[in-house]
N, C-alpha and C positions, 0 to 999 in steps of 0.2 A: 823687736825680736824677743826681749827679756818679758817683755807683758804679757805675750801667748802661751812661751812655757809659766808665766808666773799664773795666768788665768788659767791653765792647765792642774798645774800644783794644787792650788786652791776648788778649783774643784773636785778633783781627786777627795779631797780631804772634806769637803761635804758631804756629799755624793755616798760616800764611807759610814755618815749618820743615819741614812735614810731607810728604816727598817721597814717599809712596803715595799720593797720590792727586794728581790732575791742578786746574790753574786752576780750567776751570769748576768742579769740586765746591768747592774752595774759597772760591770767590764764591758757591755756592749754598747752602752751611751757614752765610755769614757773616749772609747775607739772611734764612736763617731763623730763627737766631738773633734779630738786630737787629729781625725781623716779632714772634717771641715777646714780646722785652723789650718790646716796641711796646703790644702786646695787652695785658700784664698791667701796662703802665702807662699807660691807654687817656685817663684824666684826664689827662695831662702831655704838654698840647700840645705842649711845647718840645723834649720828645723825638721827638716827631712831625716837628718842623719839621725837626731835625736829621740826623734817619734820612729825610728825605723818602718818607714811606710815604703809600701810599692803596692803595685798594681791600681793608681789612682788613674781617676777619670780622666781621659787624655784630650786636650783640644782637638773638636775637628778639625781637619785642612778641609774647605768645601771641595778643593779639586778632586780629592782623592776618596768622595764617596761614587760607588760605583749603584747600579740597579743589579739588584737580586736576579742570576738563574733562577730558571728552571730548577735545577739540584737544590738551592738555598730557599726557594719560597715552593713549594712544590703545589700545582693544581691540584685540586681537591678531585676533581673530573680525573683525571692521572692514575687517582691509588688506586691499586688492586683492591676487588672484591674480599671483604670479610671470608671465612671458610663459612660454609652451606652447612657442615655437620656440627647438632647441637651439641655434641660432648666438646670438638673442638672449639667452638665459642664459649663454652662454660670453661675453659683451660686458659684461654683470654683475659675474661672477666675474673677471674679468682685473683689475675695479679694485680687486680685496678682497685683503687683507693677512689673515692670520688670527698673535694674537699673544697669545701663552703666559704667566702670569706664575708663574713659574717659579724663583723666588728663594729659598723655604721649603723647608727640610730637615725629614725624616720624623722628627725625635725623637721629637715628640708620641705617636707612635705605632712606639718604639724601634727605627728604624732609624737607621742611619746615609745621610749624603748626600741626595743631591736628594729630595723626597717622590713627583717622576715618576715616579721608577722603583720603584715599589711594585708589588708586581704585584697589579691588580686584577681578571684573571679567567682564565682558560684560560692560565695561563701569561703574561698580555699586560699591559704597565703601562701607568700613564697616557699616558707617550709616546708607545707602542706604537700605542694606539687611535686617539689624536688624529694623527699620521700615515695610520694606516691608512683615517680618515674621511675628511681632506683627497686621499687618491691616489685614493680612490674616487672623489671629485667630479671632480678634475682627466681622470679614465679616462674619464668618463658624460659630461662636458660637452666633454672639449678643450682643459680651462682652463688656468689659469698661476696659481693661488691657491697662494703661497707663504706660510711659517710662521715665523714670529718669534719665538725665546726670549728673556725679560728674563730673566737672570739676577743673582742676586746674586754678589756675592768669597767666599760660603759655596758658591755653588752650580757656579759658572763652570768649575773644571778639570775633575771630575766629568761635566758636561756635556758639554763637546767632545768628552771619550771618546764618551760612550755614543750621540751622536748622528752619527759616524762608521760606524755598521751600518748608516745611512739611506743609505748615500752611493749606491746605487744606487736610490734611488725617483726617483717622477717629478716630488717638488715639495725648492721649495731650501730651506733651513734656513737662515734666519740667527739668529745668538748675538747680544747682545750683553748689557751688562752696567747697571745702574741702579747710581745714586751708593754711595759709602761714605763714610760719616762719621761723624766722630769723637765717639764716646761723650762727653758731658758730666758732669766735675764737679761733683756737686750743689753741694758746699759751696762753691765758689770759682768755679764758670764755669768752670773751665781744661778742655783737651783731655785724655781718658783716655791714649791714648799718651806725651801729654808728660810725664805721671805715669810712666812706665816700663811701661806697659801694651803691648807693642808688638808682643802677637799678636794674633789675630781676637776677642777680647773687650776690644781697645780701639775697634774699631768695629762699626757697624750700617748696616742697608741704610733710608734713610727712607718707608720704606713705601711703598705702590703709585701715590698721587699722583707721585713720580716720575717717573713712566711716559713723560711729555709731553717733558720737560724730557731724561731721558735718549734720548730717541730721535734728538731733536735734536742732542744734545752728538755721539754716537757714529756720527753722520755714516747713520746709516739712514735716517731722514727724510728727506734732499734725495734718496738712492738711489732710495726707493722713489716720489717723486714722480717720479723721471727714468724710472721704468718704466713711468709713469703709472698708478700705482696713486691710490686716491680715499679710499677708508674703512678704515680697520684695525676688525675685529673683535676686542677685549681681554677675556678671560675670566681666571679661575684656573684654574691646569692642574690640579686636585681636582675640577673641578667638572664629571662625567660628562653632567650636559646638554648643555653649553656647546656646543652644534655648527651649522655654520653654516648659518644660515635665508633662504632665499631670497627670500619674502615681507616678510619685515624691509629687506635689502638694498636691494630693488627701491621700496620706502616711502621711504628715506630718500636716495634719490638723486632720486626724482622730485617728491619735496616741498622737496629742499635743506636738509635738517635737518643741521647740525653735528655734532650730538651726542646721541645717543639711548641711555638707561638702560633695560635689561630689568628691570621692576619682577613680580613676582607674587603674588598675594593670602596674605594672614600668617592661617597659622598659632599655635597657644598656644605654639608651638618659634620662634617666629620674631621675639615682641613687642620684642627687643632693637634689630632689624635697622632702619635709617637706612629712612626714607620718603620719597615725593616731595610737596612742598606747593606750592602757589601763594603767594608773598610780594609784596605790593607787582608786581604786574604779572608777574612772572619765576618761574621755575620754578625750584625749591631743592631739594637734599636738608637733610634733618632730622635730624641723628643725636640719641640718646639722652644724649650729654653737652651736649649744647646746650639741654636743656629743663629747664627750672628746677625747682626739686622739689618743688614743687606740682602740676606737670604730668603727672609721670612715668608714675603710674598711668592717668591720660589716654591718653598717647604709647602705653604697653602694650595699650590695646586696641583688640581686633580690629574694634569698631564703626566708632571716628572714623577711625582711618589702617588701611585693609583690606592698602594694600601695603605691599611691603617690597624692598629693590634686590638682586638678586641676583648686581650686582656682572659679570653679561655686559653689555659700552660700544661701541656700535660711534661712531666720531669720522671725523670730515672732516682728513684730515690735510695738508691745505693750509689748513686753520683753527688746527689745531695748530702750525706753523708758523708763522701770522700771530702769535698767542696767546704760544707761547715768545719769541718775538722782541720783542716788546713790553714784556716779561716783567710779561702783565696776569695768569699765574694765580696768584692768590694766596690759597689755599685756606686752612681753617681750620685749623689748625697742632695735634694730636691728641700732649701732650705725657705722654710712656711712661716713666714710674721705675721703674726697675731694682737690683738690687744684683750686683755680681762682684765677688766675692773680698772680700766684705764692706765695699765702696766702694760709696757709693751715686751713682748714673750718670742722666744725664737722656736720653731718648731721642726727639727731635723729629721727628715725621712728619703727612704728609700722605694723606690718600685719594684716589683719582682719580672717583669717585661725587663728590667735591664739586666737583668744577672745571664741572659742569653749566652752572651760572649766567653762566658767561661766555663761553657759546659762543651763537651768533644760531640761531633757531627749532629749540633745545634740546624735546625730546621725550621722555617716559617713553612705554614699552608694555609694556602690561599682559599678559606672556605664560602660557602652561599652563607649571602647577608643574614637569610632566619635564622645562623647562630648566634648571631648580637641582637639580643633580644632587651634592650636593658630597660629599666622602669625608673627613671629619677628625679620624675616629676609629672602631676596628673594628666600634661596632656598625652606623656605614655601609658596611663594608664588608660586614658580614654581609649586608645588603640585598641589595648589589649583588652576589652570589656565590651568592646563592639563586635559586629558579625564579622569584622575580618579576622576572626579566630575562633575557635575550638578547643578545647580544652578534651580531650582522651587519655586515662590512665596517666593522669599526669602532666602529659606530654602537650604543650601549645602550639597549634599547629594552624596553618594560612589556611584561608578561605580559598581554594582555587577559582572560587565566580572572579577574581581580583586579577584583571589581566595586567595591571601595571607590577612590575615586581618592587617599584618602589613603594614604602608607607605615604599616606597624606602627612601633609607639613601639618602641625597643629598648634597653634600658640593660641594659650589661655590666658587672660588679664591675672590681679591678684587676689581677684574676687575669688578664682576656681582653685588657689595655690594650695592650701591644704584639703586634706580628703575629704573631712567631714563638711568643708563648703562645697567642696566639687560633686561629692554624691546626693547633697541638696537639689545642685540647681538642676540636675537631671532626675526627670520621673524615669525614664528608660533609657538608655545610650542610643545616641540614633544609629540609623545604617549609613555605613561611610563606605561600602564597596566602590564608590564610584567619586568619591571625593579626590579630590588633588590639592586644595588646601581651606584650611577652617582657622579664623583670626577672630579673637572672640574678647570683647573689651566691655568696661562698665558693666552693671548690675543684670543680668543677664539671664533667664531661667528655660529650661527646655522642659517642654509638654512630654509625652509619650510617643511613641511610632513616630517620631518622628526622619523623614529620609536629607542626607545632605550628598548632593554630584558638584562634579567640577570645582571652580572657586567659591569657598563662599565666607564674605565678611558681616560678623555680627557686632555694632559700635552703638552701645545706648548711649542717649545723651546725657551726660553728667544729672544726679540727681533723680532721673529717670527709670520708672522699675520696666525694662523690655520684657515680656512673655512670648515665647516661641509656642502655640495653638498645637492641641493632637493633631497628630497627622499630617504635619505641613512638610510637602518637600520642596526641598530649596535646593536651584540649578542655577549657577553661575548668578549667585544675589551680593549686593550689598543692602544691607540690610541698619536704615538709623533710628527707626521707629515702626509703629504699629501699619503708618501708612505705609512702609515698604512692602510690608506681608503680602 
């Protein structure tokens, strides 16, 4: 017991050194900390009493999750129609924030810098579109729906640049920045920079549950209340759905709902993804490390939890306000081990999908799959770069020749994993309208016009360079050599 408060003490008192970052973050990593220690010493009232903590993440009882109404997940097919008159949809729009999260850098998929500025189609990135989508709206209605980037201290300088080519649109951009804090010492609790750590791998950004808590620190939330703005829309900036829905809006203003999760029906790709449950009266999300592992296989099927969160939140941000000032969210604390430099690093974060529960007539809806549009690795990009899409003002939209409403499966070996190999090995993207799935391994390269239906598997033989010929279509092939063609 004495070693928790003493590891507590003592970081306090480092913590206190560390002049890159500001009070509030300071106070917000001590709280999540001291919430941690709390958690994993849930027996040990005394610590409880001393850290004055409540409102902590509380063990399932698997008995007592219940499945979502009608009222709590609402169909999207359900909502009333947006208003038909354009002044009354410009009185809409004027209260909507739309906001980016924007803090993840493209390594995953070997670029350097923010993952925005990937280009995903005609030359045009993520930025690009989700600009191009908001000026459209702002041009058709009249409106004043400005754009919010959370950045992270990986992402931030980067960004100012590149969002300076905006400066002549018709909507405003504001930056700002979600917490930075200090990588943890597994072994001793101490701060990673205090070790000598004292580049960008002594810290991290605590994941997107921040979101609430920095809007407020960074003074845009009283802003955006003084412009009288009402709801922020929060999506990932990966996420090619994510665009703003009118029907949604117009639901959640006229019901007074807080807080509303874009939930949509799971997939075999999807069994991982947090659900929404009825607990005890209130509406939760569920993630997968919270189910006890008996459950697990449970949790994975598509029978009992059909949805999954796709992570698009529109929020009442004068609830957000009340909520940070109170300081009642206190979300379930998702703790990340790490190693740098062969230091093992503890990394404490939060999700914003879980702060649900403590917003008043909190709501899931249950929307169509094209709003989870996400891109987090090339063979999503292949999708998105093929004829199953469009690109208009913006806005990414399905091929209707595509009668199946699922995407083809697409797994690319490591050959395709970053962009610059993956736009290599293709002279053109082929046509996949009629694909169902594409498994594509070893040295691999794709000709032009080329057409792909049904299954089809492409495996060169180790050491072997495979060439796919112009114009070859391939129906239900496997494919191990030139002799298969």
């Amino acid at each position: 017991m004495a070693t928790d408060i003493e590891k507590l003490t003592q970081l306090k008192s480092a913590v206190s050194g560390l002049n890159q970052i500001s009070e509030n973050e300071k106070t917000g990593f001590i709280n999540l900390v001291a919430r941690y220690l709390s958690v994993l010493h849930a027996t040990f009232y005394s610590l409880n009493l001393i850290l004055n903590l409540s409102g902590e993440a509380q063990h399932i009882e698997w008995s007592k999750i219940q499945t979502p109404t009608d009222e709590v997940v609402v169909p999207y097919d359900s909502l009333a129609p947006p208003p038909s008159d354009l002044s009354e949809t410009k009185k809409l729009l004027d209260k909507l924030v739309v906001l980016k999260l924007n803090g993840g850098l493209g390594t995953t998929m070997g670029c350097t810098g923010p993952k925005s500025v990937i280009e995903v189609r005609n030359g045009l990135t993520f930025l690009d579109l989700i600009v191009k989508q908001i000026e459209s709206l702002n041009s058709k209605y009249g409106s004043n729906v400005s754009l919010l980037l959370m950045n992270s201290f990986n992402t931030h300088d980067d960004t100012l640049k590149i969002v300076e080519k905006y400066s002549n649109s018709n909507i405003k951009i504001h930056t700002f920045n979600q917490s930075q804090y200090p990588r943890l010492v597994a072994e001793d609790f101490s701060p990673f920079p205090c070790k000598g750590q004292t580049g960008k791998d002594g810290w991290y950004p605590p994941g997107h549950g921040d979101v609430f808590a920095s809007l407020k620190n960074s003074g845009k939330l009283d802003a955006l209340l003084s412009e009288g703005k009402e709801y922020v829309f929060a999506a990932n900036s990966d996420n090619l759905g994510a665009i703003v829905d009118l029907k949604i809006l117009n639901h959640l203003i006229q019901n007074k709902n807080e807080y509303c999760m874009e939930v949509t029906p799971k997939t075999l790709a999807d069994v991982k993804g947090g659900t929404l449950i009825s607990y005890e009266g209130k509406v939760q999300l569920l993630e997968i490390a919270q189910v006890p592992d008996e459950h697990v296989n449970e949790f994975k099927s598509i029978e009992k939890f059909k949805i999954f969160n796709t992570n698009n939140l529109w929020v009442n941000l004068k609830a957000i306000k009340r909520l940070v000032e109170a300081d009642a969210l206190k979300m379930e604390i998702i703790p990340n081990p790490k190693e740098v430099e062969g230091v093992k690093v503890l990394q404490l974060e939060t999700a914003a999908g879980a702060a649900i529960r403590f917003f008043d007539h909190a709501i899931g809806i249950n929307v169509p799959r094209s709003r989870f549009l996400p891109v987090k690795a090339t063979s999503d990009l292949l999708l998105v770069q093929s004829d199953l899409y469009t690109v208009v003002d913006g806005f990414v939209i399905r091929n209707e020749a595509r009668k199946n409403p699922e995407n083809p499966s697409i797994e690319l070996g490591p050959e395709f994993k970053k962009v610059s190999n993956f736009l290599s090995r293709f002279k053109s993207i082929p046509s996949i309208i009629e694909l169902d799935s594409l498994k594509v391994s070893g040295d691999v390269w794709f000709g032009s016009g080329i057409t792909l239906k049904g299954k089809v598997t492409i495996a060169a033989k180790p050491g072997v360079k495979l060439e796919i010929p112009d114009g070859a279509v391939l129906e239900n092939k496997e494919i191990n050599g030139p002799e298969d063609l």
